[in-house]
GUFI-366452 format. One record per residue (C-alpha): residue number from 0; residue in three letters; x, y, z. Coordinates in Angstrom, 2 decimals. Each point is the difference from the previous one (the first is absolute). Last residue first. Layout:
<nodes>
NODE   seq   type         u         v         w
NODE   NUM    ALA         X         Y         Z
...
</nodes>
This chain:
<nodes>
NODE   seq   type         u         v         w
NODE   222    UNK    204.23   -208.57    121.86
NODE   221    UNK     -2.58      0.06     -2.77
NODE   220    UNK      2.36     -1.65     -2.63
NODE   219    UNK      1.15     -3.05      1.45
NODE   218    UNK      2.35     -1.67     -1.82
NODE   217    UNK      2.10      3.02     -1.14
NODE   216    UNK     -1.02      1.55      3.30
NODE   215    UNK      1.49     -3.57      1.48
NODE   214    UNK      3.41      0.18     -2.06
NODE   213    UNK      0.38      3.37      0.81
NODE   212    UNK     -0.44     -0.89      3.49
NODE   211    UNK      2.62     -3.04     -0.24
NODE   210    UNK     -1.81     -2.94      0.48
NODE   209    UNK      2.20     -1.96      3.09
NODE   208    UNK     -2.83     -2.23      2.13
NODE   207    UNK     -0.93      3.38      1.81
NODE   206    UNK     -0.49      1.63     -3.13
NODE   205    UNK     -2.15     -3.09     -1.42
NODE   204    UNK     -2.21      0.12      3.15
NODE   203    UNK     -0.57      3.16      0.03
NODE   202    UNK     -1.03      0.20     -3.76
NODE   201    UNK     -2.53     -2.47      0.98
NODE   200    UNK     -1.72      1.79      2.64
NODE   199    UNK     -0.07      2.98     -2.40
NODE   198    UNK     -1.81     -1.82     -2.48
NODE   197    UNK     -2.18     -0.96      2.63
NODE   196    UNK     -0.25      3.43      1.22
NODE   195    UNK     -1.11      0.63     -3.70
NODE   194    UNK     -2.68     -2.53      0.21
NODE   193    UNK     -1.43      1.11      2.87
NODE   192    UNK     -0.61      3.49     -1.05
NODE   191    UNK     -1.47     -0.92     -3.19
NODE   190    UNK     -2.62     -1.97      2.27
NODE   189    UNK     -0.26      3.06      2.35
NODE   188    UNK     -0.50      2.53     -3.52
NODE   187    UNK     -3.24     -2.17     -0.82
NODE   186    UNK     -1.66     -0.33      3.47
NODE   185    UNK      1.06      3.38      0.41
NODE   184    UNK     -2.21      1.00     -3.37
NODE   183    UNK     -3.47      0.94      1.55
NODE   182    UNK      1.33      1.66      2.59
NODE   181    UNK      2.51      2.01     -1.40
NODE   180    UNK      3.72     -0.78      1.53
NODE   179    UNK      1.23      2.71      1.92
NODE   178    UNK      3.65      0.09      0.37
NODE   177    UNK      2.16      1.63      3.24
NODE   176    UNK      3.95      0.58      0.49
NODE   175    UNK      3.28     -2.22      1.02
NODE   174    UNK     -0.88     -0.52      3.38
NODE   173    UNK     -3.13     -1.68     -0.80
NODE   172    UNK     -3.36      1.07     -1.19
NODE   171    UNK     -3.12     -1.74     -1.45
NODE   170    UNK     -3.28      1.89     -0.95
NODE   169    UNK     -2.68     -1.98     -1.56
NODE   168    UNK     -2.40      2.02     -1.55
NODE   167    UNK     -3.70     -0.10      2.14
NODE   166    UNK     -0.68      3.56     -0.10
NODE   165    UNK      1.62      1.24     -3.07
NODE   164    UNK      3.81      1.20     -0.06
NODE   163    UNK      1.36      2.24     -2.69
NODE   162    UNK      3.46      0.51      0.26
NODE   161    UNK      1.85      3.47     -0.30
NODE   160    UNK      0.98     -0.53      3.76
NODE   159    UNK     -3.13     -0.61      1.00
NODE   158    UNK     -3.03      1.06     -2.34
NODE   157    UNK     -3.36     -0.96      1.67
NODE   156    UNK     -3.38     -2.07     -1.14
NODE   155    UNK     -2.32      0.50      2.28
NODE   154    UNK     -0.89     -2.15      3.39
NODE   153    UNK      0.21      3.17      2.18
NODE   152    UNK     -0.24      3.41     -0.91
NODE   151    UNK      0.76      3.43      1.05
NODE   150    UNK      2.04     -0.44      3.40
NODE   149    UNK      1.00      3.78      0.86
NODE   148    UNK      3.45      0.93      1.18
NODE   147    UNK      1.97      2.89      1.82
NODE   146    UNK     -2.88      0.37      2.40
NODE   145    UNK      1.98     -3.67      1.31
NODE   144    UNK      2.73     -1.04     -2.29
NODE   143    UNK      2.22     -0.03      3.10
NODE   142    UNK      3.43      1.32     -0.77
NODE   141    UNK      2.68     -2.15      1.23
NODE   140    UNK      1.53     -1.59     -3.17
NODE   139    UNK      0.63     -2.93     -1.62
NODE   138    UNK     -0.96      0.34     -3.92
NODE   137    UNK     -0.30     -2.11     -2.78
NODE   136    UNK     -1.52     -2.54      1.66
NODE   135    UNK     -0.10     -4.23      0.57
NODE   134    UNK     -1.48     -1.01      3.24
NODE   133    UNK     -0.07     -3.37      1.35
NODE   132    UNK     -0.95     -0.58      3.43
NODE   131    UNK      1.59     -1.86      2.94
NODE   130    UNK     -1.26      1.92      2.54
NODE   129    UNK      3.78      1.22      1.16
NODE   128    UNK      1.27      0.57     -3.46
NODE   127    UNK     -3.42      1.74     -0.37
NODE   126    UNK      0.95      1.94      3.44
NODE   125    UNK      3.48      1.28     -1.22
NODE   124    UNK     -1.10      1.41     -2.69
NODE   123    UNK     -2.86      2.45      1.54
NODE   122    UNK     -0.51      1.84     -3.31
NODE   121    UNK     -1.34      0.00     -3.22
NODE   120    UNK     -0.63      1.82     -3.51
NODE   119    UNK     -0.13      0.09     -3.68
NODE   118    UNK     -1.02     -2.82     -2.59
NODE   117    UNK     -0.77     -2.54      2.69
NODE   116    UNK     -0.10     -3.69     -0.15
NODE   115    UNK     -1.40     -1.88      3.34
NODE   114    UNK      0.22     -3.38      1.23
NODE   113    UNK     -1.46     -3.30      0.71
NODE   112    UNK     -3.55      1.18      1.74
NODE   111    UNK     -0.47     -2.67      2.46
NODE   110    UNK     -2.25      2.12      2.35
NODE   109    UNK      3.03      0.06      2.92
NODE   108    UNK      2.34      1.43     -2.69
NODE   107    UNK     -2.36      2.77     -1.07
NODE   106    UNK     -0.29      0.89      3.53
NODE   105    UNK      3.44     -0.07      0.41
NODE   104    UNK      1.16      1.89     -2.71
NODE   103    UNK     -2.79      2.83      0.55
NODE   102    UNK      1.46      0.35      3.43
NODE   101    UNK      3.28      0.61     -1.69
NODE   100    UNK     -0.26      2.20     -2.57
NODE    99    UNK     -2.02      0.84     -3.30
NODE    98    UNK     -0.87      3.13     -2.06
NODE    97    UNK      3.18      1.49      0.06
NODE    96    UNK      1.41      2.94     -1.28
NODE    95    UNK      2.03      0.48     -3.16
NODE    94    UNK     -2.64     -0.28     -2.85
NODE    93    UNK      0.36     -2.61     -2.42
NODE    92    UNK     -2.95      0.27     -2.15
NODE    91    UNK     -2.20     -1.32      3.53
NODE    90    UNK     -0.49     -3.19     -2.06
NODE    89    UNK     -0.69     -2.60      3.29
NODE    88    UNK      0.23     -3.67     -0.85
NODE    87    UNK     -1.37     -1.61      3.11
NODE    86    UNK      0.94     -4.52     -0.37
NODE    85    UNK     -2.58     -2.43      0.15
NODE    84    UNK      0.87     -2.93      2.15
NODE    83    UNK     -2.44      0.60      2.71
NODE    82    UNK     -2.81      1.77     -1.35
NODE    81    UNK      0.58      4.16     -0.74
NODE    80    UNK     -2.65      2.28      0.13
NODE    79    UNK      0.03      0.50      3.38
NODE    78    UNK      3.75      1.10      0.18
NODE    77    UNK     -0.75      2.50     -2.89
NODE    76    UNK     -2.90      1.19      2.17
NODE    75    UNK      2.03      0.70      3.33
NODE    74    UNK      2.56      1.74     -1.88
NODE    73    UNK     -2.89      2.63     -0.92
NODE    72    UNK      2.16      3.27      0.19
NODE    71    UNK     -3.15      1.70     -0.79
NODE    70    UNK     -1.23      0.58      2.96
NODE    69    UNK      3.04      1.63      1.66
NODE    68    UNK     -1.32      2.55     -2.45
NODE    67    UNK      1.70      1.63     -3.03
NODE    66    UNK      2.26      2.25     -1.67
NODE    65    UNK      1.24      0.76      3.73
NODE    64    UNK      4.32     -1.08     -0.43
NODE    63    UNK      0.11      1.22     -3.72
NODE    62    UNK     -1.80     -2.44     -2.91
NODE    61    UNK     -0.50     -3.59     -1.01
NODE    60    UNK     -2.48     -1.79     -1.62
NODE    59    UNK      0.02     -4.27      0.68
NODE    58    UNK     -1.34     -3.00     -2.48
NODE    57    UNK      0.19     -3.71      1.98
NODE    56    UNK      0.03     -3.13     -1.97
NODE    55    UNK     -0.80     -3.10      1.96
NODE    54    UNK      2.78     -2.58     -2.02
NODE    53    UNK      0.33     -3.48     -0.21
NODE    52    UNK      2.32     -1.73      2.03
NODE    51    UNK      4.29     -0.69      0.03
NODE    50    UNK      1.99      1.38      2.63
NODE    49    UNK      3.36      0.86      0.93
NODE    48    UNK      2.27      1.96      2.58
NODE    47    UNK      3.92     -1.88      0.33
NODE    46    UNK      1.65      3.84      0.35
NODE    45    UNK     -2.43      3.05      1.28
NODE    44    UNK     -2.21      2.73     -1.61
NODE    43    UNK     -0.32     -2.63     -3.40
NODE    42    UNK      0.48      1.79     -2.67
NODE    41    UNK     -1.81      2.10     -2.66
NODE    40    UNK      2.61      1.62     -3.04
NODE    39    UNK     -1.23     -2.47     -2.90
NODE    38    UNK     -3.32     -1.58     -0.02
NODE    37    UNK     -0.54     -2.96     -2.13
NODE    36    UNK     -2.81     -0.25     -2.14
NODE    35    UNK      1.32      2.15     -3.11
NODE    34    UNK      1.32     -2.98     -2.06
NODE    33    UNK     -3.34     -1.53     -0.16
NODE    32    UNK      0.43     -1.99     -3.09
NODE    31    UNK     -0.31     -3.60      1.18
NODE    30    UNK      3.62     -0.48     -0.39
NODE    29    UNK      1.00      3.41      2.16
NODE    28    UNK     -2.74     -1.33      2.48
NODE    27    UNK      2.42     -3.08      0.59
NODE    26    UNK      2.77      1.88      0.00
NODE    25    UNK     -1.02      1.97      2.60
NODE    24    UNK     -1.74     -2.76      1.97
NODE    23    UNK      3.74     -1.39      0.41
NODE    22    UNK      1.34      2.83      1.16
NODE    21    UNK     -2.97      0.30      2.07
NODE    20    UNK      1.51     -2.95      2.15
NODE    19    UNK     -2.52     -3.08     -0.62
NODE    18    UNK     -1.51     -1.87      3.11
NODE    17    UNK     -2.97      2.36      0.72
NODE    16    UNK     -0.90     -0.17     -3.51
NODE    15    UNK     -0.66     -3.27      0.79
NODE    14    UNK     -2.16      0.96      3.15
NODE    13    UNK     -2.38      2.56     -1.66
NODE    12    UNK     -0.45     -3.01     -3.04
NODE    11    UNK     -1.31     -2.07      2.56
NODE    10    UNK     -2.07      2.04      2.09
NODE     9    UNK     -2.22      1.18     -3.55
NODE     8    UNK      0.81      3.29     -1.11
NODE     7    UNK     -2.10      2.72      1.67
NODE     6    UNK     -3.58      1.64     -1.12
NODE     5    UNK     -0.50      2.74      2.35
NODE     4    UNK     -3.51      0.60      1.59
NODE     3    UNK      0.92     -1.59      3.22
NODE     2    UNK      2.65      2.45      0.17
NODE     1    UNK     -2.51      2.99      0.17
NODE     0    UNK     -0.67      1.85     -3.32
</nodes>
């Protein structure tokens, strides 16, 4: 499946969902019933990282340093799949060397691509704080994936973090974790979404104005 191929959430509901914190999402999918959407232990690789875009789903083997070719490292095609906006989910079953660094940051970064979300490995910090590119991982480390990983399929539905992501979810991440919002539902789950932070909003404005917080949890039962 190329990224052309991908069926994304319309602009509109990619850029609201942009404008929610996941916390918010999270309760949000826990009304609509999908409590297991949010993914737990993946974090951004640097402080104030985000993004919000549907997902290119990546599938990865991995073995000893020569398992495979340099030919099958295939970073190249995961970038080429992508459209600007989309975000690379990569479900390499959270293997500790990296299948992403630097020069793939800033090529991904130049194409428009708005982030990456990897179950396993990366490297070359300091250049995607540099570039300007979001990546969220469960490892940083200095192994190169290459002959130590194989790219099996791209544009199939993977398993990050114990999450299953389609091509075409919407992923959103923020400092405090990731959420992927089914495609066909993030319309749905967005509009919740905004109605809790307006909730929230309120509840704000009541503290600030002298509400006592258990007065305002009493009031407002989702903060």
């Amino acid at each position: 499946m190329t990224g052309n191929a991908i069926e994304r959430p319309p602009g509109a509901v990619v850029a609201r969902a942009a404008g929610l914190a996941t916390s918010t999402l999270a309760n949000a999918l826990d009304d609509a019933g999908l409590h297991h959407n949010v993914m737990a232990t993946i974090k951004a690789v640097a402080p104030g990282m985000r993004f919000a875009g549907p997902a290119v789903t990546v599938r990865e083997v991995t073995g000893d340093y020569g398992s495979f070719t340099s030919a099958d490292f295939r970073v190249g095609a995961m970038i080429d799949a992508a459209a600007a906006g989309d975000v690379i989910v990569v479900d390499m079953g959270g293997a500790a060397c990296s299948t992403w660094g630097g020069m793939a940051s800033l090529a991904a970064k130049v194409k428009g691509v708005a982030g990456l979300l990897v179950d396993g490995g990366v490297r070359d910090l300091e250049e995607m704080i540099a570039f300007e590119f979001p990546v969220f991982a469960r490892h940083l480390v200095p192994t190169t994936g290459r002959t130590r990983l194989k790219v099996t399929a791209i544009g199939e539905a993977v398993t990050v973090d114990g999450v299953r992501v389609a091509p075409g979810d919407l992923i959103v991440a923020d400092g405090t974790g990731v959420v992927c919002l089914p495609r066909e539902r993030a319309r749905d789950i967005a509009a919740r979404a905004e109605a809790l932070q307006r909730d929230d909003e309120r509840a704000m404005a009541e503290i600030r104005g002298g509400l006592g917080f258990s007065e305002a949890m009493k009031k407002f039962t989702r903060i």
